[in-house]
Backbone as JSON, one array per atom type, in Angstrom:
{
  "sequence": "XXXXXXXXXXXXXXXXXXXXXXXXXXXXXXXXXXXXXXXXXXXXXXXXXXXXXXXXXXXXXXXXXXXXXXXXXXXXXXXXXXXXXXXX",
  "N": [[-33.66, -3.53, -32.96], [-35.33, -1.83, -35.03], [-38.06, -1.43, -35.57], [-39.17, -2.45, -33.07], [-38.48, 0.27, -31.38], [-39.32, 2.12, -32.46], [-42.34, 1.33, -31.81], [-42.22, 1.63, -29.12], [-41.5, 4.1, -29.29], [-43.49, 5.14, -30.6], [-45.81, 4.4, -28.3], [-45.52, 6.35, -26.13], [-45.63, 8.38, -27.49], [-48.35, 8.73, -28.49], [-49.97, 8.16, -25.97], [-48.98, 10.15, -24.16], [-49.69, 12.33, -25.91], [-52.61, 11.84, -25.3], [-52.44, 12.54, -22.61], [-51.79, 14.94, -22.23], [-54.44, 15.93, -23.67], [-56.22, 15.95, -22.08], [-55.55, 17.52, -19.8], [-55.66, 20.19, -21.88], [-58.35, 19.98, -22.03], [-59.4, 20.13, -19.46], [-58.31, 22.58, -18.85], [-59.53, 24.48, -20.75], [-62.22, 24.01, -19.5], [-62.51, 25.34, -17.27], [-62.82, 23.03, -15.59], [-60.71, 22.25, -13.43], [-58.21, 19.37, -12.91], [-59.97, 17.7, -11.99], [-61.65, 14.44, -10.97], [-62.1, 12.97, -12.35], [-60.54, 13.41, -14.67], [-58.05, 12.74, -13.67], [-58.22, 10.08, -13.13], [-58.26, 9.86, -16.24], [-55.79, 10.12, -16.56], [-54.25, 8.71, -14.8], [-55.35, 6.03, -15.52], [-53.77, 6.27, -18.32], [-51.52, 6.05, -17.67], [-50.87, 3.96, -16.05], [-51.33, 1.73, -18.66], [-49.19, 2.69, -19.93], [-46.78, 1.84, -18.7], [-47.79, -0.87, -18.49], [-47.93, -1.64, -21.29], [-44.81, -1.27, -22.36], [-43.8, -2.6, -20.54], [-45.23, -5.03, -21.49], [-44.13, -5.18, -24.4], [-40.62, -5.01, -23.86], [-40.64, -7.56, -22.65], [-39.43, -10.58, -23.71], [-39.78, -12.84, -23.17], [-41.27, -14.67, -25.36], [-42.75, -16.91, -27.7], [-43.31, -16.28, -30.58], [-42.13, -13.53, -31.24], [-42.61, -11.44, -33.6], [-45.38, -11.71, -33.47], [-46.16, -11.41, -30.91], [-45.81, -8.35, -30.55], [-47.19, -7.34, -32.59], [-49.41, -7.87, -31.64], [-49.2, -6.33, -29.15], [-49.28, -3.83, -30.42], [-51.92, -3.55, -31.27], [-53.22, -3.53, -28.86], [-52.3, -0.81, -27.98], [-53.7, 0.51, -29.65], [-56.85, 0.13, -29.15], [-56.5, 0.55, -26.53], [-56.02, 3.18, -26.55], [-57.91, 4.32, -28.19], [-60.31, 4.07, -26.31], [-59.6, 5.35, -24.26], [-59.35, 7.96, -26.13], [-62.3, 8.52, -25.93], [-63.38, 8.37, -23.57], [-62.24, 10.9, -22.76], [-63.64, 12.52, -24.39], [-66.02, 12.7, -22.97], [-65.59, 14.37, -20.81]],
  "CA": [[-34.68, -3.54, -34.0], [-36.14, -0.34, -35.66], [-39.76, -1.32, -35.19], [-39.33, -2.08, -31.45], [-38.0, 1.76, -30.99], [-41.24, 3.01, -33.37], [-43.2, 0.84, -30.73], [-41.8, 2.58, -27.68], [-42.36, 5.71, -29.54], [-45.41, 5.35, -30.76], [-46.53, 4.18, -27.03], [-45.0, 7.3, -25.4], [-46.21, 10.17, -28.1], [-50.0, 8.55, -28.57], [-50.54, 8.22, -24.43], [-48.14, 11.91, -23.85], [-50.84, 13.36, -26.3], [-53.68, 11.82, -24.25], [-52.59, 12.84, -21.18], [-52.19, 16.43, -22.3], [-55.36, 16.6, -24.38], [-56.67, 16.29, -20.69], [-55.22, 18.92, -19.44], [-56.01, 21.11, -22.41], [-60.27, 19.94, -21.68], [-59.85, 20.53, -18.46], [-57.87, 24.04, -18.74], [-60.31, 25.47, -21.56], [-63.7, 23.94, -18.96], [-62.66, 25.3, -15.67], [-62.33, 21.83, -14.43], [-59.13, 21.81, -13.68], [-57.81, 18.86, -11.32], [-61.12, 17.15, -11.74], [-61.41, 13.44, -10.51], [-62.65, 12.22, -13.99], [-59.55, 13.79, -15.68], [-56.92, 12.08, -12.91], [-58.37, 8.93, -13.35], [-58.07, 8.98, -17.26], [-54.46, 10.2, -17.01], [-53.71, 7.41, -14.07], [-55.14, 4.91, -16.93], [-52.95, 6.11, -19.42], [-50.04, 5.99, -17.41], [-50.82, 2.51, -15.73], [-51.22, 1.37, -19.81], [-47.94, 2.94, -20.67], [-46.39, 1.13, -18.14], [-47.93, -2.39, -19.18], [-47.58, -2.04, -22.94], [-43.35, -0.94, -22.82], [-43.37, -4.16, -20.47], [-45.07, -6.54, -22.47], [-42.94, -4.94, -25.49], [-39.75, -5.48, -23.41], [-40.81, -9.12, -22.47], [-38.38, -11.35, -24.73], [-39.95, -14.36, -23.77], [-42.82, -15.14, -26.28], [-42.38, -17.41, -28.91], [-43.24, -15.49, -31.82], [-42.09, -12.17, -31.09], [-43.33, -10.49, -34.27], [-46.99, -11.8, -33.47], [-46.79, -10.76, -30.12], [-45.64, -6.86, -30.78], [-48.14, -6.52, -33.29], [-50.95, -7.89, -30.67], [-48.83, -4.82, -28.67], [-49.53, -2.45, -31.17], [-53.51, -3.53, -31.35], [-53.77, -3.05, -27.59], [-52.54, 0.34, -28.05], [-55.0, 1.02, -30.49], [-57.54, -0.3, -28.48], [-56.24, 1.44, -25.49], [-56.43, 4.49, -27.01], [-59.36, 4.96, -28.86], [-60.9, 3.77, -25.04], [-58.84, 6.56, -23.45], [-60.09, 9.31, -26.17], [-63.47, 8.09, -25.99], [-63.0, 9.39, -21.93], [-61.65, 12.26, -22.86], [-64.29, 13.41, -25.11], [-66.77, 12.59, -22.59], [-65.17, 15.13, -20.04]],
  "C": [[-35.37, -2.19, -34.07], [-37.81, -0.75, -34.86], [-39.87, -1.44, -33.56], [-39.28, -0.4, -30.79], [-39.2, 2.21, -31.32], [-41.81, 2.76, -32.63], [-43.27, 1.27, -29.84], [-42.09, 3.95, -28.22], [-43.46, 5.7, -29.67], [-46.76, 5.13, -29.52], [-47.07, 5.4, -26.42], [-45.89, 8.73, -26.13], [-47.61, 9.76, -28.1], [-49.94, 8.52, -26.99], [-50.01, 9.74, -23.91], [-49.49, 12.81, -24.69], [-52.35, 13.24, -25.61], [-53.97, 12.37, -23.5], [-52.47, 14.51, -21.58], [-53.29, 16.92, -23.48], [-56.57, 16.31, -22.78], [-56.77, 17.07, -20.07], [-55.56, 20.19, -20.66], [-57.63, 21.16, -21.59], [-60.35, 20.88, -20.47], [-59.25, 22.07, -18.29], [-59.31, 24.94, -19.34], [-61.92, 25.07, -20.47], [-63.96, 23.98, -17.62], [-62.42, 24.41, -15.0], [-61.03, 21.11, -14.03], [-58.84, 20.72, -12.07], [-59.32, 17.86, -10.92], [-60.8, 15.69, -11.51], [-61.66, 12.74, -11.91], [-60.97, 12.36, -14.48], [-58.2, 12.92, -14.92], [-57.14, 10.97, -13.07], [-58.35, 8.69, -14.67], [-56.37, 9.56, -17.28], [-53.87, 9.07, -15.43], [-53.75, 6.22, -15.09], [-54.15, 4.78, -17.69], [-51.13, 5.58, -18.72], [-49.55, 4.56, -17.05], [-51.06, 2.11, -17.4], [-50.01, 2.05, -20.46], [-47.09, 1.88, -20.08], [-46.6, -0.43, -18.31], [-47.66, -2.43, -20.44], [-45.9, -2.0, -22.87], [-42.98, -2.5, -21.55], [-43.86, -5.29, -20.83], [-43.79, -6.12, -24.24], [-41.36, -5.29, -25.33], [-39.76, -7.1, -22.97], [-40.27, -9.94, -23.46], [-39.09, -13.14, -24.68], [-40.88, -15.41, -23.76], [-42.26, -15.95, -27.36], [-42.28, -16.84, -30.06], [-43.07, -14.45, -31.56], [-42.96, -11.16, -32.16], [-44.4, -10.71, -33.88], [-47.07, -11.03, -31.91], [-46.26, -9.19, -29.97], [-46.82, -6.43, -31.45], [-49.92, -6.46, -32.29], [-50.23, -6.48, -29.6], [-49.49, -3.66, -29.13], [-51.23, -2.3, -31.41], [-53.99, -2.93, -30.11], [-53.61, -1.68, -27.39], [-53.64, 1.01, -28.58], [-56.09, 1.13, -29.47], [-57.48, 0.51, -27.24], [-56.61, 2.77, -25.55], [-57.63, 5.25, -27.38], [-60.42, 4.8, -27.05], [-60.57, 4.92, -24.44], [-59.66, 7.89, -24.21], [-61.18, 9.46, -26.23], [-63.77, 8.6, -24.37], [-62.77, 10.32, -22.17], [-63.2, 13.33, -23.57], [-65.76, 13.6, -24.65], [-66.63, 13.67, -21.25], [-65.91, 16.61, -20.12]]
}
């Protein structure tokens, strides 16, 4: 299925840009390696890792309903994650 693949991408490039708009903060504010910044790129990574296995999980009844609750938790995930970030 196409949209499953978009899903796995769209996991991988929105949390990959997270984790290196981390490393930009912390390059351009001296704080490089800071404990704040390891703990929001451990988040992202422990939430990459749960979203591509509930996305791989086959066995939900409604699959389309539960991808798209996938694709909310990213959201959700995310905006949480750059909401950390911008607090760095």
């Amino acid at each position: 299925m196409a949209s499953i693949r978009d899903l796995k991408k769209d996991i991988n490039n929105v949390l990959g840009d997270l984790i290196e708009a981390v490393y930009l903060v912390e390059a351009t504010s001296d704080k490089e390696f800071s404990k704040e910044g390891s703990g929001i790129i451990d988040n992202a990574i422990d939430t990459f890792d749960d979203l591509i296995a509930k996305v791989n999980n086959k066995d939900v009844k409604n699959r389309k309903k539960h991808l798209q609750e996938v694709r909310n938790e990213l959201e959700a995930k995310a905006k949480d994650l750059s909401e950390k970030i911008n607090k760095l």
